[in-house]
One Martini backbone bead per residue (centre of mass of N, CA, C, O) as a GRO file, in nm:
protein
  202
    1UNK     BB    1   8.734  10.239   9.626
    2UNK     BB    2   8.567   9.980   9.763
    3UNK     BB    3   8.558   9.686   9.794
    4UNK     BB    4   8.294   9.620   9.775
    5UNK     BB    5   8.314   9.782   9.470
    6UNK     BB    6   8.534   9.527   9.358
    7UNK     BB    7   8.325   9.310   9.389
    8UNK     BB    8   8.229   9.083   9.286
    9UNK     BB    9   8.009   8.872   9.208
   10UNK     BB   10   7.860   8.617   9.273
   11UNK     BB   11   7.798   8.278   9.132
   12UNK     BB   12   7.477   8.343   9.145
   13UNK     BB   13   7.520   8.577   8.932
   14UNK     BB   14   7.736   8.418   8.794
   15UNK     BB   15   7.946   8.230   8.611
   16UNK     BB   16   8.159   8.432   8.495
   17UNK     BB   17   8.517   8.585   8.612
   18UNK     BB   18   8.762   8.821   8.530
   19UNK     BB   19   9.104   8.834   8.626
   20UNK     BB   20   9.349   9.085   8.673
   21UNK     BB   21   9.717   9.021   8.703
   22UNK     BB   22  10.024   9.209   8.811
   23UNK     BB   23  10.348   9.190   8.802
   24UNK     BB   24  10.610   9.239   8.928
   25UNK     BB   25  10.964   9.237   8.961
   26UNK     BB   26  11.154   9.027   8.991
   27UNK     BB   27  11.435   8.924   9.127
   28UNK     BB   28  11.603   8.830   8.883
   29UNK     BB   29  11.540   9.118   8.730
   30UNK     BB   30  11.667   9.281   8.995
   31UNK     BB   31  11.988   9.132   8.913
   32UNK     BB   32  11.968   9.227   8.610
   33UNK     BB   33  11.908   9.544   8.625
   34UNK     BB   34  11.628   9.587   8.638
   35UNK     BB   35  11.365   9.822   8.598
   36UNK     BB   36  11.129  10.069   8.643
   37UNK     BB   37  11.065  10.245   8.401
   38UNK     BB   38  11.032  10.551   8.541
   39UNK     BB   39  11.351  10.512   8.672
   40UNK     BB   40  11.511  10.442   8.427
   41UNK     BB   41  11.468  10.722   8.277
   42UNK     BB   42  11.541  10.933   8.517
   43UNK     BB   43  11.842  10.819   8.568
   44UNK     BB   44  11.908  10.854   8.252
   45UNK     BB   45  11.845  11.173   8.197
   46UNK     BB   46  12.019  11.267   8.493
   47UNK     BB   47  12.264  11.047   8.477
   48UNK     BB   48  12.348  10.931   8.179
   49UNK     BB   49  12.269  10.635   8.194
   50UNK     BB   50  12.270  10.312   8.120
   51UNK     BB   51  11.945  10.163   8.143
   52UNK     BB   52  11.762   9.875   8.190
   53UNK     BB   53  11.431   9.835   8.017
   54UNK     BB   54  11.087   9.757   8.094
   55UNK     BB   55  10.900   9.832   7.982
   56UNK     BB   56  10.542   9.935   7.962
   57UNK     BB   57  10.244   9.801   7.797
   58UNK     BB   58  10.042   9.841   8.095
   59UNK     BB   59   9.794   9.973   8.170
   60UNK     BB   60   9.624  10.002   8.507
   61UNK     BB   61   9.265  10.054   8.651
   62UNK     BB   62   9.082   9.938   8.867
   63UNK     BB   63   8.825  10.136   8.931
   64UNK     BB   64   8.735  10.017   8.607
   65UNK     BB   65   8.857   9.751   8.485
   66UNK     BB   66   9.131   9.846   8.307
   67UNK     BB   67   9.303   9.766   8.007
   68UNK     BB   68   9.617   9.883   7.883
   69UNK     BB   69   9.745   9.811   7.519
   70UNK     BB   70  10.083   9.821   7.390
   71UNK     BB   71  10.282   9.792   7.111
   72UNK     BB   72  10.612   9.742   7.159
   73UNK     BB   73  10.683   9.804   6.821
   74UNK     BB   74  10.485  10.078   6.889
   75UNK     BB   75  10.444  10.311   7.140
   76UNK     BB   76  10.272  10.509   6.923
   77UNK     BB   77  10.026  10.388   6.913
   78UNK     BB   78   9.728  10.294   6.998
   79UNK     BB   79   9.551  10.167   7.253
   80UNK     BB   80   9.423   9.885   7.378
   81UNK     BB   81   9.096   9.789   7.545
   82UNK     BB   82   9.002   9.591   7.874
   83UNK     BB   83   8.760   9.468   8.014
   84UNK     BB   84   8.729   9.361   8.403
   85UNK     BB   85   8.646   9.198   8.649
   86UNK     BB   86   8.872   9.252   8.794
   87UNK     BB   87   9.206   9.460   8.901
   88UNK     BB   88   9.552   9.391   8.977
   89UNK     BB   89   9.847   9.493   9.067
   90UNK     BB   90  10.167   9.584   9.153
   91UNK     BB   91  10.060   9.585   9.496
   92UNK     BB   92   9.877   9.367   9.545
   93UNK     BB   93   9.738   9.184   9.812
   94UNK     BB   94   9.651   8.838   9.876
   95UNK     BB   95   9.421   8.908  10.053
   96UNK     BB   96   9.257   9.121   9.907
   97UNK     BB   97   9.220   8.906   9.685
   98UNK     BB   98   9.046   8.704   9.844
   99UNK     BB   99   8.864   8.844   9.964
  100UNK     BB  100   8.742   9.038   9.677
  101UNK     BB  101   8.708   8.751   9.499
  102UNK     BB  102   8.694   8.449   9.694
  103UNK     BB  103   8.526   8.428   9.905
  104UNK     BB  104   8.227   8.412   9.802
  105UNK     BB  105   8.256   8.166   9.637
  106UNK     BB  106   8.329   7.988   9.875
  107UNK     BB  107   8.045   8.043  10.006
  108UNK     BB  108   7.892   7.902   9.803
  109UNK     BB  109   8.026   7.599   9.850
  110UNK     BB  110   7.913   7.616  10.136
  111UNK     BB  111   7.608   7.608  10.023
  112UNK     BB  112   7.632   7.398   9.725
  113UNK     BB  113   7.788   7.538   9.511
  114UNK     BB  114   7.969   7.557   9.238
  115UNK     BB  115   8.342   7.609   9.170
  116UNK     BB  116   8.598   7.786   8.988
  117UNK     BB  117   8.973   7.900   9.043
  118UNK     BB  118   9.136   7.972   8.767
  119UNK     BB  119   9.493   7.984   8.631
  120UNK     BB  120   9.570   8.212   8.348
  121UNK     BB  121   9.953   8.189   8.171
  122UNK     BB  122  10.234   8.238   8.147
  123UNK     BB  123  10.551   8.189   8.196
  124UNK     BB  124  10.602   8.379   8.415
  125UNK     BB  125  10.309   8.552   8.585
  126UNK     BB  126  10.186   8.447   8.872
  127UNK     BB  127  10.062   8.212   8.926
  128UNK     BB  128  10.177   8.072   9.175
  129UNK     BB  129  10.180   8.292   9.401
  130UNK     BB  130   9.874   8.314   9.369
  131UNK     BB  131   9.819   8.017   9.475
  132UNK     BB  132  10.075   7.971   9.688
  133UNK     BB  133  10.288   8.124   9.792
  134UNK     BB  134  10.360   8.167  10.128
  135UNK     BB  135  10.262   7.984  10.382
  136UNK     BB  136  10.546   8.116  10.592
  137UNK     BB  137  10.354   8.380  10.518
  138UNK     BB  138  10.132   8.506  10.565
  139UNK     BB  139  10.068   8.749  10.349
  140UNK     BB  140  10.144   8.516  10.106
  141UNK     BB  141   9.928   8.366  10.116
  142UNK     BB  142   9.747   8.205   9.882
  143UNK     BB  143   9.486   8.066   9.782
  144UNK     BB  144   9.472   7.773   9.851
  145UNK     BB  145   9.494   7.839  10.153
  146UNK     BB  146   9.273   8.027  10.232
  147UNK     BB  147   9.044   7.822  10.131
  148UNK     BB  148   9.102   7.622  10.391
  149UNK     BB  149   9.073   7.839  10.621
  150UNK     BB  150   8.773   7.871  10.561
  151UNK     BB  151   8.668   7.609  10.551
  152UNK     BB  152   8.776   7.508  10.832
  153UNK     BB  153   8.618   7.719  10.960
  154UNK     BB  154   8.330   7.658  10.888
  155UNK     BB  155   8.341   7.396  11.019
  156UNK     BB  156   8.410   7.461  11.313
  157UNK     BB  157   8.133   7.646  11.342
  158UNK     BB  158   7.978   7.406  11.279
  159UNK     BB  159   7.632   7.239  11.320
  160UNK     BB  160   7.506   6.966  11.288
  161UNK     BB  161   7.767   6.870  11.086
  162UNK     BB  162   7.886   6.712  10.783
  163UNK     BB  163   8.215   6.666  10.636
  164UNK     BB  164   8.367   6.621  10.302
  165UNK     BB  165   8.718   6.651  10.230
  166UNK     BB  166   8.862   6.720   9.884
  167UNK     BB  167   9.194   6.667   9.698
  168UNK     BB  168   9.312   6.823   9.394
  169UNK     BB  169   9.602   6.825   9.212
  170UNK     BB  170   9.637   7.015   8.899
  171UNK     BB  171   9.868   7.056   8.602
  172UNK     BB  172   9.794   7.218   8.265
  173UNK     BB  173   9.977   7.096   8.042
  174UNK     BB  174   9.937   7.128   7.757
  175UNK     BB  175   9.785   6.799   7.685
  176UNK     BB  176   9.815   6.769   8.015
  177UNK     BB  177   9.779   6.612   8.304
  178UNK     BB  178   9.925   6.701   8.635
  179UNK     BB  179  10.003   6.525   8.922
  180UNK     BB  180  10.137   6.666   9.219
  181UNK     BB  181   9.997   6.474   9.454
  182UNK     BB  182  10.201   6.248   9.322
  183UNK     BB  183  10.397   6.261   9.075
  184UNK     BB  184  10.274   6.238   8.810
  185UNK     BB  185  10.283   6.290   8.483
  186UNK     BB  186   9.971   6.141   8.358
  187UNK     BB  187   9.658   6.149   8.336
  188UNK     BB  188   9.554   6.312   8.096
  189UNK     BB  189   9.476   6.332   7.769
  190UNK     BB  190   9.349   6.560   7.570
  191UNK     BB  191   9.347   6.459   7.279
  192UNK     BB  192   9.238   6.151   7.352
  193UNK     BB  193   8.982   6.262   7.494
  194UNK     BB  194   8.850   6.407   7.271
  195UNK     BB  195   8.861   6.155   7.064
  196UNK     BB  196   8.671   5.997   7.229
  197UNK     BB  197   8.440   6.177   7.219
  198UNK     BB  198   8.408   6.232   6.866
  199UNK     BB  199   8.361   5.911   6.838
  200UNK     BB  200   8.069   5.901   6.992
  201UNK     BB  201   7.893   6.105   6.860
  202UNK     BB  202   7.935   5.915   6.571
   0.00000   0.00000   0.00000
């Protein structure tokens, strides 16, 4: 499959388009002993050790856009599938994802249209590496470096043309905005500001 064709669709033709990445085994996982299924199984078969194992309950498909998700409790259930405008897998790079997934949207922001890239999952699933990865590691660089370097080379090459450009770094937990770059706790209450939405309602 091509970029092109694994390329989601631009923002002025869809609303909304769910990206899914998955994570390979932290460092920490593997000085915990952790194996990849497929390795600690073979390891376990022919050298009678007893390797520590995570399960595999996932299997992706990039060129179809599906994942397959397996019951951990029941490994032998029939799996569930869902499929999503794009799949990338852990082997997947920090740029290919960008180029194919984000650069088209901020092309968009930069014709006019609004954009969000939205990075939602439980904690240790690779969110903060997949929006800042290592911005001192060219390959690894982030969503976030990505869009800036996009942005001000676009800036860089337009002609007759000023751009003013804002950032807020802003991350939602549990019921809260935390400002990042303010390293402030609370911008605002998100139940107290829905309670205030639902009685102007009223």
């Amino acid at each position: 499959m091509t970029a092109d064709e694994r390329r989601p669709r631009t923002g002025k033709q869809e609303s909304v388009r769910v990206i899914v990445r998955c994570r390979p085994l932290s460092q920490v996982e593997i000085e915990q002993g952790h194996q990849s299924p497929n390795r600690a199984l073979t390891r376990s078969l022919y050298s009678g050790e007893k390797a520590k194992i995570c399960f595999s309950i996932v299997s992706m498909y990039p060129d179809r856009g599906l994942v397959e998700l397996r019951n951990p409790k029941d490994l032998h259930e029939p799996s569930k599938d869902f499929t999503f405008d794009a799949i990338y897998n852990e082997s997947s790079k920090q740029l290919d994802l960008y180029d194919e997934t984000f650069r088209d949207l901020v092309d968009s922001v930069l014709n006019g249209f609004n954009g969000t890239i939205f990075a939602y999952g439980q904690t240790g699933t690779g969110k903060t590496y997949t929006m800042e990865g290592k911005p001192s590691v060219p390959e690894e660089r982030g969503v976030i470096y990505n869009c800036f370097e996009h942005i001000f080379q676009h800036i860089a090459q337009s002609r007759n043309q000023q751009y003013l450009v804002r950032a807020s770094y802003l991350e939602i937990y549990q019921v809260g905005f935390y400002s990042l770059l303010k390293n402030s706790r609370i911008v605002k209450n998100l139940i107290e500001d829905l309670r205030d939405l639902l009685s102007k309602d009223d």
